[in-house]
C-alpha positions in Angstrom: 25.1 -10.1 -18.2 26.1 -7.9 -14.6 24.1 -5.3 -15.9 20.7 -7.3 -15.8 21.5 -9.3 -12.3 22.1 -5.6 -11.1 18.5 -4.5 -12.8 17.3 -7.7 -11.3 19.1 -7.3 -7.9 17.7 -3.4 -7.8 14.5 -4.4 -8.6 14.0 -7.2 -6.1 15.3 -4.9 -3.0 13.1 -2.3 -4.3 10.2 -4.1 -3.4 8.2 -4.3 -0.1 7.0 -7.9 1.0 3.3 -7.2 3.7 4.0 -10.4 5.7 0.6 -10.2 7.1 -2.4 -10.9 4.4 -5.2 -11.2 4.7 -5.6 -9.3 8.5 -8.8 -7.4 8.7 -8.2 -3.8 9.4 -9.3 -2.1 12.6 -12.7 -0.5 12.7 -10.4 3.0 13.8 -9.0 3.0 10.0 -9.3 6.3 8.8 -7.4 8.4 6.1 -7.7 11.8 3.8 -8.6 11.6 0.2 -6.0 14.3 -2.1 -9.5 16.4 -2.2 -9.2 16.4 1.8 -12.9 13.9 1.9 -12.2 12.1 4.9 -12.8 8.3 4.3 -13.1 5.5 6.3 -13.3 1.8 6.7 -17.4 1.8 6.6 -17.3 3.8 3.2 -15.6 1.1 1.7 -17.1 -2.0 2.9 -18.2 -4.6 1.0 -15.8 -3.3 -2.4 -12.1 -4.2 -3.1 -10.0 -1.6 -2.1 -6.3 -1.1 -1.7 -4.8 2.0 0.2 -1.4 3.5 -1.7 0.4 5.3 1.1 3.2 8.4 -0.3 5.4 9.7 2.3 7.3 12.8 1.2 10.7 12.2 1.5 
């Protein structure tokens, strides 16, 4: 039984909580595809999109 509160427990401080939805990004958004294409907010308008950010630790 501790071990799956501590799973649970792990698991819940694990995760990130964006306190903001919904707020339109600004027309400066810009980032760098892995193949180095440079992409910005206008390429992606009018399509669902989420943006997966990786910082090496």
């Amino acid at each position: 039984m501790r071990l799956v509160l501590l799973v649970i427990l792990a698991a819940l401080l694990g995760c990130d909580v964006y306190d903001r939805p919904r707020r339109p990004v600004g027309e400066a958004f810009q980032a760098r595809a892995l193949d180095g294409a440079v992409i910005d907010k206008a390429v992606l308008r009018g399509t669902p999109w989420a943006v997966n950010v990786w910082v090496p630790g």
